[in-house]
C-alpha positions in Angstrom: 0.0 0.0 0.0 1.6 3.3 -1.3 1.4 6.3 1.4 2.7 9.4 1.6 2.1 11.5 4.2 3.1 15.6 4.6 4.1 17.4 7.8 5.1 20.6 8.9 2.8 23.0 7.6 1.1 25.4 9.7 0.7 29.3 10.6 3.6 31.6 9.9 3.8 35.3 10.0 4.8 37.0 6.2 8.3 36.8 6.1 9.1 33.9 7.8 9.9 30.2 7.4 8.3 26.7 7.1 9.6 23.3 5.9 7.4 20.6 4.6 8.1 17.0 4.6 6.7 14.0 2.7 7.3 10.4 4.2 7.0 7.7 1.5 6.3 4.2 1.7 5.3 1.2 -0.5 7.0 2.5 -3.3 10.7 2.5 -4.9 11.0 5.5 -3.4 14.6 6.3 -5.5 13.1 5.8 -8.9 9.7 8.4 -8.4 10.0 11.6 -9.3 8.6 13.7 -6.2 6.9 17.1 -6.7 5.3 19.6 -4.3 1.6 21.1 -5.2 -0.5 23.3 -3.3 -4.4 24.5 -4.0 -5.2 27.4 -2.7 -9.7 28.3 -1.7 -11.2 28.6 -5.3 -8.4 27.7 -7.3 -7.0 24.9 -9.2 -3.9 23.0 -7.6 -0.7 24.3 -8.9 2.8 23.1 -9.0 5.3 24.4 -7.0 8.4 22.2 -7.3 9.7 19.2 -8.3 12.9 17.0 -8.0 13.7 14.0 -10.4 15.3 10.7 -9.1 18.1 12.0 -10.4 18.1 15.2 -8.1 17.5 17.7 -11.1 14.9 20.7 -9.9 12.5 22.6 -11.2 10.5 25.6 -9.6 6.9 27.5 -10.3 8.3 31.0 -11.0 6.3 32.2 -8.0 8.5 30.5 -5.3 11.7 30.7 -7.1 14.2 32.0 -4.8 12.4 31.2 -2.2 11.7 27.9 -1.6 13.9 24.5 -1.9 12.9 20.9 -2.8 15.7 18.3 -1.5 14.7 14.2 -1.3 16.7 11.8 1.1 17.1 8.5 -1.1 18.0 6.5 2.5 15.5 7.7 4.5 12.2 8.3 1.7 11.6 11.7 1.9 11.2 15.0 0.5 11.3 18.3 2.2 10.2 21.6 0.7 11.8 24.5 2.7 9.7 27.7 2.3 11.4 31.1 3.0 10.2 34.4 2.9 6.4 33.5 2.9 4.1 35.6 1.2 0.8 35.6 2.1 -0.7 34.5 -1.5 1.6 31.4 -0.4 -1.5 30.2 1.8 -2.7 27.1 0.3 -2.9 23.1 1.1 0.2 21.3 0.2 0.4 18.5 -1.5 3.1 16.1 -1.8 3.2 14.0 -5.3 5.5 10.8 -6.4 5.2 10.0 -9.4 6.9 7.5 -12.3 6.2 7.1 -16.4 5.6 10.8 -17.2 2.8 10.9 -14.2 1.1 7.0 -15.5 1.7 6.0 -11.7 0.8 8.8 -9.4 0.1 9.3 -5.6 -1.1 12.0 -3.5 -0.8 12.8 -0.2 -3.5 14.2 2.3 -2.2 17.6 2.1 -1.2 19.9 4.8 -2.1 23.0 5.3 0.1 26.4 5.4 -1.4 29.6 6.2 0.7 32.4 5.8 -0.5 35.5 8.0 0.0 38.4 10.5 
């Protein structure tokens, strides 16, 4: 049975820091692709980052500068740390493995990040 399941999200002030992280089991976990996503009230889910098996990344422009996607091979994970929050950075995150161009896919629960003073 495939899980992945997100922690560390939560309420931060604008400005300041939060780090996600996606525990993986049931799969291969070193040949998935992993990606972050978030879906913000009334709007469709978006990506925001991704990192191959090989360790290549790539970043929505929006968090660019901002936020990092790093995967631990040993331990089956993936962390998304997320500097310099802005509030239109509110959202539920999603955490995403995924293998044949997105032919297997799995989703986490999602956890939430609400970024306000």
């Amino acid at each position: 049975q495939v899980q992945l399941v997100e922690s560390g999200g939560g309420l931060v002030q604008p400005g300041g820091s939060l780090r996600l992280s996606c525990a993986a089991s049931g799969i291969r976990f070193n040949l998935y692709a992993m990606g972050w996503y978030r879906q913000a009230p009334g709007k469709q889910r978006e990506l925001v980052a991704t990192i191959t098996s090989g360790g290549t990344t790539n970043y929505a422009d929006s968090v660019k500068g901002r936020f990092t996607v790093s995967r631990d091979n040993a331990k089956n994970t993936v962390d998304l740390q997320m500097d310099s929050l802005k509030p239109e950075d509110t959202a539920v995150y999603y955490c995403n493995a995924n293998r044949f161009g997105g032919q297997w896919a799995y989703w986490g629960q999602g956890t939430q990040v609400t970024v306000s003073s």
